[in-house]
C-alpha positions as CSV (number, residue, x, y, z in Angstrom):
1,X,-15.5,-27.4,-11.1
2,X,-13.1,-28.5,-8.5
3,X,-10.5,-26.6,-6.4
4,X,-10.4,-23.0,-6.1
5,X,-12.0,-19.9,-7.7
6,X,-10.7,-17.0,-7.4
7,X,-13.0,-13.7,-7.0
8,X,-10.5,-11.2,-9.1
9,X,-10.6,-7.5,-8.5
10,X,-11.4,-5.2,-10.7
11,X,-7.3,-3.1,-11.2
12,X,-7.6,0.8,-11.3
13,X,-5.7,3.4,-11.5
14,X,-4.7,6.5,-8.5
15,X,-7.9,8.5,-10.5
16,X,-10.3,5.6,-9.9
17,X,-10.2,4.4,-13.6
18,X,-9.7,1.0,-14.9
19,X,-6.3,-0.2,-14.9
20,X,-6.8,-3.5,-17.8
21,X,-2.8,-3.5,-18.6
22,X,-2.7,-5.1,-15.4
23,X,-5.1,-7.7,-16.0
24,X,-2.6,-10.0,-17.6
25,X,-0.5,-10.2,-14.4
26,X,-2.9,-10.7,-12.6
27,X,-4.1,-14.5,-14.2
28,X,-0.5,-15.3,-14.6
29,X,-0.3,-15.5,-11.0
30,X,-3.4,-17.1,-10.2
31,X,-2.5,-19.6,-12.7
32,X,1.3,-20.0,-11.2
33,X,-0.8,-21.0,-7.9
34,X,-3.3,-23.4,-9.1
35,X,-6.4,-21.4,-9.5
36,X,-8.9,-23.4,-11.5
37,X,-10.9,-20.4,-12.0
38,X,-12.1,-17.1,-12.0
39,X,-15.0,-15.4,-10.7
40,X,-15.4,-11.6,-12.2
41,X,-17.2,-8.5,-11.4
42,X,-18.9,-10.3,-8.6
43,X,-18.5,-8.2,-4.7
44,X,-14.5,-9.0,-4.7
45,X,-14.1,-7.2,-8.0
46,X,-16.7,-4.4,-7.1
47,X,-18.5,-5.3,-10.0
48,X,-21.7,-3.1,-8.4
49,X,-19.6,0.1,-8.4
50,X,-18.8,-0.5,-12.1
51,X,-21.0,0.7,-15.0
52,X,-22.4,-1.4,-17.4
53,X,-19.7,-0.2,-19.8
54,X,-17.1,-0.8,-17.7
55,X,-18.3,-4.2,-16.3
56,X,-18.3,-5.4,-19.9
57,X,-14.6,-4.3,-20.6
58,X,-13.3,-6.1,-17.4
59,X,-15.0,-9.6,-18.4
60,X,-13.6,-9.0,-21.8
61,X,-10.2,-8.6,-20.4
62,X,-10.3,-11.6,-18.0
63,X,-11.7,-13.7,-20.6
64,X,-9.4,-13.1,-23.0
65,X,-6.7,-13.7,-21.5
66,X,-7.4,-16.3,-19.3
67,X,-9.0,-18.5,-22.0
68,X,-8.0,-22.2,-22.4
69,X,-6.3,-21.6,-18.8
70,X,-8.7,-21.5,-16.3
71,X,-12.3,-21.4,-16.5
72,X,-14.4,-18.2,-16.1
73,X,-17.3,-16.9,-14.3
74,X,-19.3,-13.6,-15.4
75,X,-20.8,-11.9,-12.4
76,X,-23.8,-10.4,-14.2
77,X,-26.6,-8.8,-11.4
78,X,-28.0,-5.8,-11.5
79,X,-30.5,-3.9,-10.1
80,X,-32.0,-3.5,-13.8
81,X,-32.7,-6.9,-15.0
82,X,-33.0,-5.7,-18.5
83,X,-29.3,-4.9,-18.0
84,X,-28.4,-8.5,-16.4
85,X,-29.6,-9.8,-19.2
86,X,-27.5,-7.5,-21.6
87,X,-24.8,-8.1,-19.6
88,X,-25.3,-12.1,-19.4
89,X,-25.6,-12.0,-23.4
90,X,-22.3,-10.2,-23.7
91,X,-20.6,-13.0,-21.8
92,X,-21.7,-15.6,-23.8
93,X,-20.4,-13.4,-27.0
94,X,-16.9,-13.5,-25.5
95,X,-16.7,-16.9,-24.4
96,X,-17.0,-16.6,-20.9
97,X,-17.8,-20.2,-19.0
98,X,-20.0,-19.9,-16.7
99,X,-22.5,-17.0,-16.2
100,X,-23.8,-15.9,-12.7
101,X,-26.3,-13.1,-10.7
102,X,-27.4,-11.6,-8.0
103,X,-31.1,-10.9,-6.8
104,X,-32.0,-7.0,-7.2
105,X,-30.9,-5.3,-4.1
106,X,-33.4,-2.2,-4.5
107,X,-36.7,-4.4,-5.1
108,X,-36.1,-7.3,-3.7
109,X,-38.0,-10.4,-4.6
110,X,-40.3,-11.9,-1.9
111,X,-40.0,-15.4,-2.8
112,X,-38.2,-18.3,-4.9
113,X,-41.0,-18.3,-7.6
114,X,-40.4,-14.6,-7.9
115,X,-36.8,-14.5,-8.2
116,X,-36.8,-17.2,-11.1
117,X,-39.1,-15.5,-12.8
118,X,-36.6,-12.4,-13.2
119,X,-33.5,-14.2,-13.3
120,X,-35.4,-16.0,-16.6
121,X,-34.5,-13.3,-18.9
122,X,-30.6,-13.5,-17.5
123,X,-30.2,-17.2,-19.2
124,X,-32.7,-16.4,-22.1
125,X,-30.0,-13.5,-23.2
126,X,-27.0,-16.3,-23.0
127,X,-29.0,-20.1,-23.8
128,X,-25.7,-21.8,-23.6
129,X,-24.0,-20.6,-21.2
130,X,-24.3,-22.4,-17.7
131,X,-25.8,-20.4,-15.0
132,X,-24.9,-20.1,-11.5
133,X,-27.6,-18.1,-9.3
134,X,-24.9,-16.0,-6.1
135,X,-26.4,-16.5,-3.2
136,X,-25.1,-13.9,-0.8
137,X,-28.0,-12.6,1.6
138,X,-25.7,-10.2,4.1
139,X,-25.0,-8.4,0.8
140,X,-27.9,-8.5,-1.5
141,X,-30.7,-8.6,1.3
142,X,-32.3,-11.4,-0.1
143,X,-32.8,-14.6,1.9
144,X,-34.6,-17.9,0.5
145,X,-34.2,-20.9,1.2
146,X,-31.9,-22.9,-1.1
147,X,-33.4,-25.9,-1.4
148,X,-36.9,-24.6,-2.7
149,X,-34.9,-22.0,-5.5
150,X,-33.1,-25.0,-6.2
151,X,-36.0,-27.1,-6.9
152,X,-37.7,-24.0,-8.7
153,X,-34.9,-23.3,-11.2
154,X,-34.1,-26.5,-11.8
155,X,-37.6,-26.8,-13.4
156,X,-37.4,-23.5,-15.0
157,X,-34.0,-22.4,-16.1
158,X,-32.9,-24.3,-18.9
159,X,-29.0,-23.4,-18.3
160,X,-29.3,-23.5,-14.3
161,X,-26.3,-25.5,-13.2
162,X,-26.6,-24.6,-9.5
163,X,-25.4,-22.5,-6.5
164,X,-22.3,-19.9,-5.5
165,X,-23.2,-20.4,-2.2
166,X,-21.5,-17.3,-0.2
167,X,-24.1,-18.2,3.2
168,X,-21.4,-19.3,5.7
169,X,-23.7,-19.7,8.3
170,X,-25.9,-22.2,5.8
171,X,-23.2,-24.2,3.9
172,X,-24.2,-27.2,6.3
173,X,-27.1,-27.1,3.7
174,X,-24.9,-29.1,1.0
175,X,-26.6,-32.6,2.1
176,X,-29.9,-31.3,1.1
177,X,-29.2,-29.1,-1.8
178,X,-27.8,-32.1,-3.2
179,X,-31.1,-34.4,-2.3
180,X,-33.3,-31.7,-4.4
181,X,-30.6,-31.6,-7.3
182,X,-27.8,-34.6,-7.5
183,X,-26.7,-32.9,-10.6
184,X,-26.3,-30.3,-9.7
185,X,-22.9,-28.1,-9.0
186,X,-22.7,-26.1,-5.7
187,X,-19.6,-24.1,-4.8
188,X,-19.0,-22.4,-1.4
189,X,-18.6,-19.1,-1.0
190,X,-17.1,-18.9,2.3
191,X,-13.3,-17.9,3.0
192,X,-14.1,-18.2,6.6
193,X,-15.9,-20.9,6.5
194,X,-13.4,-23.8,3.8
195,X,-12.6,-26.0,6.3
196,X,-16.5,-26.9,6.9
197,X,-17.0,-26.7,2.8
198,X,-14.3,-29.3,2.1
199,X,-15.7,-31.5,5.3
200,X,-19.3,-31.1,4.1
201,X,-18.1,-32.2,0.6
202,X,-18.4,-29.1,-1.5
203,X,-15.7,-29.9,-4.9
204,X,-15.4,-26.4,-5.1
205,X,-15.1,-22.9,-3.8
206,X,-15.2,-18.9,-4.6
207,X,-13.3,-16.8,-2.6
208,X,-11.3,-13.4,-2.4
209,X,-8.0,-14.5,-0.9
210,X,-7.6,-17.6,-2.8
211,X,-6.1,-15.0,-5.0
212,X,-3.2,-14.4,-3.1
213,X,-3.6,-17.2,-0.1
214,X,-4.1,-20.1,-2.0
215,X,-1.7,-22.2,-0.8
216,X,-3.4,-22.3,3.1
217,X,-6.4,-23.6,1.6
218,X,-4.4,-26.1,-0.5
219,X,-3.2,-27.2,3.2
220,X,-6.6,-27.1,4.5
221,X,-8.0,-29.3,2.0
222,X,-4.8,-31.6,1.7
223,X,-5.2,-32.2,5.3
224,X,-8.9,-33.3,5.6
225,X,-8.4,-35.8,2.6
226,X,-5.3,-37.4,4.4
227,X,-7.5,-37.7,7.5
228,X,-5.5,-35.1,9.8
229,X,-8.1,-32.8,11.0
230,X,-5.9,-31.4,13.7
231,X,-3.7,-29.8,10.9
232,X,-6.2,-28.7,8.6
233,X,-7.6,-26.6,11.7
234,X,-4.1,-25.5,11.9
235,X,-4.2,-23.9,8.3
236,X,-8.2,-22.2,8.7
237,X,-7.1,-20.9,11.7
238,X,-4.1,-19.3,9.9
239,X,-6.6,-18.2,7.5
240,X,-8.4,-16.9,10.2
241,X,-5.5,-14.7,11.7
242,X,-4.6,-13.2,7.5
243,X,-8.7,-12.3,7.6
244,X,-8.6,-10.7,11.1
245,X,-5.5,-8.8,10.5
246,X,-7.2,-7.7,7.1
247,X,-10.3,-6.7,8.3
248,X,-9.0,-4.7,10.9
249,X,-6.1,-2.4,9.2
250,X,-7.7,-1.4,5.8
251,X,-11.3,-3.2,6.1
252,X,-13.2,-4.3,3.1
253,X,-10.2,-2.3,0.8
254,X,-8.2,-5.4,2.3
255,X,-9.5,-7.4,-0.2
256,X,-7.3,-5.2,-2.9
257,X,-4.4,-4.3,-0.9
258,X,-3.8,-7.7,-0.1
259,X,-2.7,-7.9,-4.2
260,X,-0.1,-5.8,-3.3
261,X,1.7,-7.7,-0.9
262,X,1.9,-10.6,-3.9
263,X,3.6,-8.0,-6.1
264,X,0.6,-7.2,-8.1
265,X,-0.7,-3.0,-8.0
266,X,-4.0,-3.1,-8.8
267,X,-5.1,0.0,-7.1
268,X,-7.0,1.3,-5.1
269,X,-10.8,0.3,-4.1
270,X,-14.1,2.4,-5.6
271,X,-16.4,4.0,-3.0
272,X,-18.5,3.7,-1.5
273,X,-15.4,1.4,-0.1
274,X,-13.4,3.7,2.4
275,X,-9.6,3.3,0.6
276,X,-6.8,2.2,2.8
277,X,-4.3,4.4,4.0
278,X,-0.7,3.9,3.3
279,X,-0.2,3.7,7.4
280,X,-3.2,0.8,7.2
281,X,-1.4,-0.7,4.5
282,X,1.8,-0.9,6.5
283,X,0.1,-1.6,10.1
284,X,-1.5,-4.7,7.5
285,X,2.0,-6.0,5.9
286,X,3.6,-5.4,9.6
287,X,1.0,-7.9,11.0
288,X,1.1,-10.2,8.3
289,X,5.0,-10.7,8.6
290,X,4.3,-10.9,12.2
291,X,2.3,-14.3,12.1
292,X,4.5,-15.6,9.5
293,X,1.9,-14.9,7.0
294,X,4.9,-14.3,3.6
295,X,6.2,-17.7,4.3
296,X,2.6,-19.6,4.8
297,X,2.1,-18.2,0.6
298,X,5.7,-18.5,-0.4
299,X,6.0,-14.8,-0.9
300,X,9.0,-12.7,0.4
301,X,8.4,-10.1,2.4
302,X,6.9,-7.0,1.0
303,X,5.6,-8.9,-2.3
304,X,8.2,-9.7,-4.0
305,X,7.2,-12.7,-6.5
């Protein structure tokens, strides 16, 4: 992989059901923006809050249509691994690129042995499909070190093709992750943290606003290969001001309502979530025109594509 992923959201309707019809829209406008690829179901999309039912009909919709265009990433953890696996088989019956897991979040594993001994069954359910374990300890609660899971499922996974690394505080790890597994593919997981991904070398990354801020990390990235640091900490520090103002009008729902303001409805957030308020949501597109945020993404103001 190279360039950015895209962590899609799951589009519902005002009763909290899924909204597919909209899934079509969606990939046209990641594509129009230079998204190589698409991450699904995974904590962006909610993909937790989702049954299994309804997790499978959202990767059959992203895949489907966004075939031959971008590649495609199946978030498939669970706190049943049983499931996973079911789940992980259905992706590779669609076509999907790329599956990827959590760790259970109820039991959690105590070590790296242990973990690839119940992510096994994930990649024996879809044995050609490349496997990505998601490494995101705030959220899943489990924290092992890298390098030694690496090593481990390198030995033992036959699909294992490496990391979503979504550890902002770790991604300095890249250096040594790539010692353990030169062939290995590692892709950051860190919004916050892109400007240290692209200096650390990391080809690629996941994230939730690529989907409608793209082109700030474009300038991020842009920068630090011409050799102008000073302006690529111009562009993550404009990055930084969209996720502050986010964060603190409509909170985690952000990561939704923020589709809005690119023209696409996809609904509101799930709970446990808390949904944004139509006062949040204008306090956020107030704050956003504020800094100048429309004309940093090309966007007229109020989403207009």
């Amino acid at each position: 992989m190279k360039g950015l992923v895209a962590a899609v959201v799951t589009p519902m309707d005002g009763s909290g059901n899924l909204n597919l019809e909209v899934v079509p829209g969606v990939v046209d406008h990641l594509e129009k923006i230079g998204i190589t690829g698409i991450y699904i179901a995974g904590s962006t999309g909610e993909g937790m809050s989702l049954t299994d039912e309804e997790r499978r009909a959202v990767a059959e919709a992203y895949v489907g249509v966004a075939k031959g265009r971008m590649k495609t990433f199946v978030q498939v953890g669970h706190n049943s691994l049983r499931a996973s696996a079911e789940l992980a088989g259905h992706a590779e019956s669609i076509g999907a690129d790329a599956v990827s897991a959590t760790p259970t979040g109820y039991f959690k594993v105590s070590g790296e042995k242990e973990l690839v001994e119940g992510l096994l069954p994930i990649t024996e359910a879809a044995p050609r499909t490349p496997f990505y374990y998601y490494h995101i300890p705030f959220l899943s609660g489990v924290t092992i070190d890298p390098m030694k899971l690496t090593a481990c499922a390198s030995e033992k996974l036959s699909t294992f093709c490496g990391i979503k690394y979504s550890d902002g505080g770790t991604l300095y790890n890249l250096p040594l992750l790539e010692k353990v597994a030169p062939e290995m593919e590692f892709l950051a997981g860190s919004d916050e943290a892109y400007l240290m991904s692209v200096a650390q070398g990391f080809r690629s990354a996941v994230g939730s606003t690529y989907n409608y801020a793209a082109p700030i990390y474009d300038r991020v990235r842009e920068a630090v290969e011409g050799g102008d640091l000073e302006e690529a900490r111009l562009w993550q520090g404009r990055a930084l001001q969209m996720l502050q103002a986010m964060f603190g009008t409509c909170g985690r729902s952000s990561l939704k309502v923020m589709m809005r303001m690119v023209g696409i409805d996809c609904g509101p957030v799930r709970r446990p979530i808390d949904p944004a308020s139509e006062e949040q949501v204008d306090e956020l597109r107030k704050q956003l025109d504020g800094m100048g945020w429309f004309d940093w993404v090309g966007q007229e103001v109020g989403g207009a594509l």
